[in-house]
Phi, psi and omega in degrees: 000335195277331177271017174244330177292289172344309182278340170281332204278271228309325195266354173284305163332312208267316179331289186325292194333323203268321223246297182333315229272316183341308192288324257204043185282359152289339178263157184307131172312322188293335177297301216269324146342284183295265192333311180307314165299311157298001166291299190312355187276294194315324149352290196284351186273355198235325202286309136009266190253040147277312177309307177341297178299327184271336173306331185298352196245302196233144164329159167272355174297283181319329162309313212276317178297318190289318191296325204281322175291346182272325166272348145311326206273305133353292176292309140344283195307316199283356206261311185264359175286286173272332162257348158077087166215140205268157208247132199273190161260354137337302178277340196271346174273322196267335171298336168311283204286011157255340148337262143349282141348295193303302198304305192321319191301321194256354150327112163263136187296000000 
């Protein structure tokens, strides 16, 4: 649980850091750059040793699968919340079928 709680704190960080700047298109690129960046350390500060941790556990494939779904999910919340953009049911199929990817991923063969 502890490389899954980590890695969501980590993927709420990197989310602002890529995404947060949106609102703020008046502002000078270069401003949102240094804030972005520096969001992205605290980030890396959480991400860092989700992986470290998670390796004793999991593939690094699988590591790389549980993040990518944790940042759909992450990402889903922060897209209708904070820039309130509707989240279509497109995207909720094609996140389905990344889902999906997770069963293939972690089944063993």
């Amino acid at each position: 649980m502890a490389t899954i709680a980590l890695l969501t704190i980590s993927n709420i960080f990197m989310t602002i850091a890529w995404y947060g700047h949106l609102k703020f298109k008046g502002s000078p690129l270069w401003k949102v750059i240094v804030v972005s960046w520096a969001i992205a350390f605290v980030e890396y500060c959480f991400q860092v040793p989700a992986n470290r941790i998670g390796h004793y556990q999991f593939t690094a494939a699988q590591l790389k699968t549980m993040q990518e779904v944790i940042t759909l999910v992450v990402f889903s919340v922060f897209s209708v919340v904070y820039l309130q953009e509707d989240l279509k049911w497109n995207y909720l199929v094609g996140f389905g079928l990344m889902v999906l990817a997770v069963f293939v991923i972690f089944s063993d063969w």
